[in-house]
Steps between C-alpha positions, in 0.01 A plus 500: 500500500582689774313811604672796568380771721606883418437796731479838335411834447410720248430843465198501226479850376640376175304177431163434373442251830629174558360261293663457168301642174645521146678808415476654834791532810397314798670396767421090426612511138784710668614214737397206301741623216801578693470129662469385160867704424632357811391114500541527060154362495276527187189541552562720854337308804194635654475725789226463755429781750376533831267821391501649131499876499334758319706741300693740725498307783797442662587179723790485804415176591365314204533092479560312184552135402656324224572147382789437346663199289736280743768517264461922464485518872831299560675699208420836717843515628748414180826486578477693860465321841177661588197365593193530241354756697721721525641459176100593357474793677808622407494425134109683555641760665719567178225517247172672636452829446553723801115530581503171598679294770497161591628439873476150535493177304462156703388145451142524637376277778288183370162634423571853432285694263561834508153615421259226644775459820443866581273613854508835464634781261535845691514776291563936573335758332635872580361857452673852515175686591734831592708706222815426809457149449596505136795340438595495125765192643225333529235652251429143335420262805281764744154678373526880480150572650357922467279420776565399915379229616378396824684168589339454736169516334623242279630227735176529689339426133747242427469271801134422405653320198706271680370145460381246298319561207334589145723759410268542139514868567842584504594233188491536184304188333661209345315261365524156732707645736378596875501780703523367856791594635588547912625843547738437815612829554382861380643781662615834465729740651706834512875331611681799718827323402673318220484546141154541514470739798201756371407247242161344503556170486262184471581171645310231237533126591288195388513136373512597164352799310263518181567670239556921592336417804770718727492802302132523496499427871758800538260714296171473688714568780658813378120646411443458857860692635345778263219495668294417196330197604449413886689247671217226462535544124754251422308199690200602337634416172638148609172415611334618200779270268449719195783745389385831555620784244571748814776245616789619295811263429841714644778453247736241553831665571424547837484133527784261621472110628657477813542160578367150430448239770563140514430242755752239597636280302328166606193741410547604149350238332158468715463908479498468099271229487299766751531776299411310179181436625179687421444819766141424687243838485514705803184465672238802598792810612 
C-alpha cells in the first residue's frame, strides 16, 4: 500500500479539533471523507497526523499520512495524463471546504510516519494586549488581551523552561501517557514589523507536546507580563510537577502550528523507532 504524505492547513475556528468524534466537524473526519469521495473508497482510509489539535486551533504547516489501496492510488488520474499526485490534490482541492487546504500530496520516502518521523513541531501563539492592535481581520487567530504585558518579562520567564523535562504541570493528565517532553524553544517578543508588528508573540518549539501543554505554558507566562506572578513563577511550577489552579489555560484561537520537522530521508525510519520509545525522567532540575 503505498503511503501518501499530505501537507496542509487549516484554519480551526470551526472544528471541534482534529481528531474525528461522532457527530462533531473536525478537521480528520473532514479530510478522511473527502479522500474517501475522491479514491471511491468505502470505508474512508485513515488519516494519521503529525500533531492533533485542540478545537480552534489552527495549523499552517500541519503533516498528514495516509495509506492507500494500490489499485485506488493508480486510478487517481482516470482518463488524464497526470501524475497521481497531482491528480489527488487537485481532485482534494475540489471537495474540501474552504477552511481547509491541502498543499501537497507525495509518495513519502521509505520509513515515513508522519507522527513518530516528526523532530520537532513549532507552534505561535499571539496576543493583542493594546485596543490598536485589534484587528477584527484577524479577531479569530490572535488573543484580544485588556491588559499590557511586559514581553519582556515574559521571555525572561520563558527561557527557564527551555529543556528537558517533566512537564506534569503544564499537562493535563492522561492516564498512561507521559509528560516529558523537551521544550526546544520558548520565546517571546513584540515584532516592530510584519503582520505581527505590536503583537505579542510567543515562539513555542519542542519534540512533541502533551496534551494543552502550550496554552498553559502561554498562560503562566501571561500572569507574569501582568505582573501578577514574578518572573520565577513559571519554573517554580515545573519543578513542583503539580498543576497549579493560578496557571490559567489561554484559549486556543490564538494558537497556530507553524511547522513540523523531519530529518532526512535515510533517517525517517530510525527517528520513529526513537520516538516510539519510552521518554527517560529528567533527573534533579
Amino acid at each position: 500500500m503505498p503511503r501518501i504524505r499530505l501537507d496542509l492547513a487549516y484554519d480551526g475556528t470551526d472544528f471541534a479539533g482534529w481528531a474525528r468524534q461522532p457527530g462533531l466537524r473536525t478537521v480528520q473526519g473532514t479530510l478522511e471523507d473527502a479522500l474517501a469521495r475522491v479514491l471511491r473508497l468505502d470505508p474512508a482510509p485513515r488519516v494519521t497526523v503529525a500533531g492533533r489539535t485542540d478545537a480552534g486551533v489552527h495549523a499552517r504547516g500541519q503533516v498528514a499520512h495516509v495509506d492507500l489501496p494500490e489499485d485506488a492510488w493508480a486510478a487517481v488520474p482516470g482518463r488524464s495524463t497526470r501524475p497521481p499526485e497531482d491528480a489527488l490534490l487537485a481532485r482534494l482541492t475540489g471537495v474540501l471546504p474552504r477552511d481547509v487546504v491541502v498543499h501537497r500530496t507525495r509518495v513519502a520516502a521509505p520509513g515515513f510516519d508522519a507522527r513518530f518521523s516528526a523532530l520537532r513541531r513549532r507552534y505561535a501563539y499571539r496576543v493583542a494586549d493594546r485596543p490598536d492592535l485589534r484587528d477584527p481581520l484577524r479577531r479569530h487567530h490572535v488573543l484580544w488581551h485588556a491588559r499590557a504585558l511586559d514581553a519582556a518579562a515574559m521571555h525572561a520567564a520563558a527561557v527557564d523552561l527551555v529543556g528537558h523535562h517533566d512537564f506534569a504541570a503544564y499537562c493535563k493528565p492522561r492516564e498512561g501517557a507521559t509528560t516529558i517532553r523537551t521544550l526546544e524553544v520558548f520565546d517571546w517578543e513584540r515584532p516592530t514589523g510584519g503582520p505581527d508588528a505590536g503583537l505579542v508573540v510567543a515562539t513555542v518549539q519542542a519534540d512533541a507536546f502533551c496534551h494543552s501543554m502550550v496554552r498553559a505554558l502561554v498562560g503562566a507566562s501571561i500572569a507574569v507580563g501582568e505582573g501578577r506572578r514574578p518572573v520565577d513563577w513559571p519554573a517554580g511550577l515545573l519543578a513542583g510537577r503539580r498543576r497549579d489552579p493560578g496557571g490559567a489555560v489561554v484559549p486556543p484561537h490564538g494558537l497556530t502550528l507553524e511547522e513540523v520537522a523531519y530529518p532526512d530521508d535515510a533517517e525517517l525510519e530510525a527517528r520513529a523507532r526513537q520516538t516510539r520509545a519510552v521518554r527517560v525522567a529528567p533527573g534533579p532540575r
